[in-house]
C-alpha positions in Angstrom: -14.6 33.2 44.6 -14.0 29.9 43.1 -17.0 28.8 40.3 -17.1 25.0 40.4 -17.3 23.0 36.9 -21.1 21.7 37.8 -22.2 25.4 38.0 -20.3 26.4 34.3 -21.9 23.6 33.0 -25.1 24.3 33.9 -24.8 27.2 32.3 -23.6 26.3 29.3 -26.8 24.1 29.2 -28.7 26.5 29.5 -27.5 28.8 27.2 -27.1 26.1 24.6 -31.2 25.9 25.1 -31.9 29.2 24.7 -30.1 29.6 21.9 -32.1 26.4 20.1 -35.2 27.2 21.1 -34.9 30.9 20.0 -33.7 29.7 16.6 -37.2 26.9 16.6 -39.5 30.0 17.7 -40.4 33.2 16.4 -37.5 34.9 15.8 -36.9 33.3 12.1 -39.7 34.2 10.6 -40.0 36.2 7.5 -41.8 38.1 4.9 -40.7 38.8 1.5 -42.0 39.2 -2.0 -41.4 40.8 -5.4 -43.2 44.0 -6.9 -43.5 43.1 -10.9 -43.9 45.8 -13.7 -42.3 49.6 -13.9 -39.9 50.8 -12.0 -39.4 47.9 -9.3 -35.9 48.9 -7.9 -35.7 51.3 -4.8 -39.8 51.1 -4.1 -40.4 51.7 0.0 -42.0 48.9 1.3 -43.7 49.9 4.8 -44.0 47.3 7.9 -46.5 47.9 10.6 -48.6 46.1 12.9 -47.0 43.9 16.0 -43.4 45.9 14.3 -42.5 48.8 12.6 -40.0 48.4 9.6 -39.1 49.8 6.1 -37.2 48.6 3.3 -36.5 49.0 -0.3 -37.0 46.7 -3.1 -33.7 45.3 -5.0 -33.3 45.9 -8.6 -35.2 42.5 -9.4 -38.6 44.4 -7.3 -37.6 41.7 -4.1 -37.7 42.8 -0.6 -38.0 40.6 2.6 -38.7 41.6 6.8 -36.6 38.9 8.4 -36.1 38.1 12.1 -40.1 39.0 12.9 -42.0 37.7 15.8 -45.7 35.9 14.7 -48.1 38.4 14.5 -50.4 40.8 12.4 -48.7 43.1 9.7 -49.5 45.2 7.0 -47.0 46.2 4.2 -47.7 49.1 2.3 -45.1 49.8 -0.8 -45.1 53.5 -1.9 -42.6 55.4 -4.5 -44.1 58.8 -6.1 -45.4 58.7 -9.2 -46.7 55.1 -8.7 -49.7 53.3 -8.6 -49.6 49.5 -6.6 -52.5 46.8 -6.6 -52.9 45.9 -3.9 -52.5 49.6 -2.2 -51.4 47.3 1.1 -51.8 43.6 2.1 -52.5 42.2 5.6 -50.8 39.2 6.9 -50.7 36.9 9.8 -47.2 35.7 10.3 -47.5 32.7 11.7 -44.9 30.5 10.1 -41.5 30.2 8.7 -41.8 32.6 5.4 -44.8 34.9 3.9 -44.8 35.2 0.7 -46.5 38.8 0.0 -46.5 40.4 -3.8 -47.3 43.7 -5.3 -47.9 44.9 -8.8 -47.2 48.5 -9.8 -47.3 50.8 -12.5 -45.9 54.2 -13.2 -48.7 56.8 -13.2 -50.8 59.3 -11.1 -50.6 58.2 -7.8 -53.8 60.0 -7.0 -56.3 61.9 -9.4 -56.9 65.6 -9.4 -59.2 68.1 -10.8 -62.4 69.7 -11.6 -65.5 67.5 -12.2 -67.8 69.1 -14.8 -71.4 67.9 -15.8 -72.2 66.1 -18.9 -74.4 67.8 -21.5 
């Protein structure tokens, strides 16, 4: 079976257009960000929403989702022994790069006890 030059370049066309207009759409978007204060390296930063994801911060507290599709996220960081403000942020990826940040601070990450009454 012979494949004539017309048909390969065709092809090649079209191929050449998917590839563009995949790298113009969704696929390139990104989120990223820095947790500031204690402790930034290694904190687990959660993706959910339209994908589920995880990654962990660099020693400089940055992280970043690449590749996502536009949609609604939420990104949760979590390490024990830490407190983070927000606790999770939501997001609507609908451009290029989301810039999302996170302050923490090393502490209870949840109280505990026995309430008593005042006198």
């Amino acid at each position: 079976m012979k494949i004539s030059v017309r048909v390969l370049i065709i092809v090649a066309l079209l191929c050449g257009a998917f590839v563009i207009l995949c790298g113009l759409s969704s696929c390139k978007n990104s989120i990223s960000g820095t947790v500031k204060d204690d402790g930034v390296q290694d904190m687990v930063m959660e993706l959910s929403g339209h994908a589920s994801l995880s990654t962990k911060t660099s020693v400089n507290g940055k992280y970043s989702f690449k590749s996502l599709e536009k949609g609604s996220y939420t990104i949760t960081p979590g390490k024990e022994g830490y407190l983070f403000f927000p606790k999770s942020r939501d997001v609507q990826v609908d451009r290029d790069m989301v810039e999302m940040n996170f302050a923490s601070s090393a502490g209870m990450d949840s109280l505990s006890g026995t309430s008593i009454k005042p006198f």
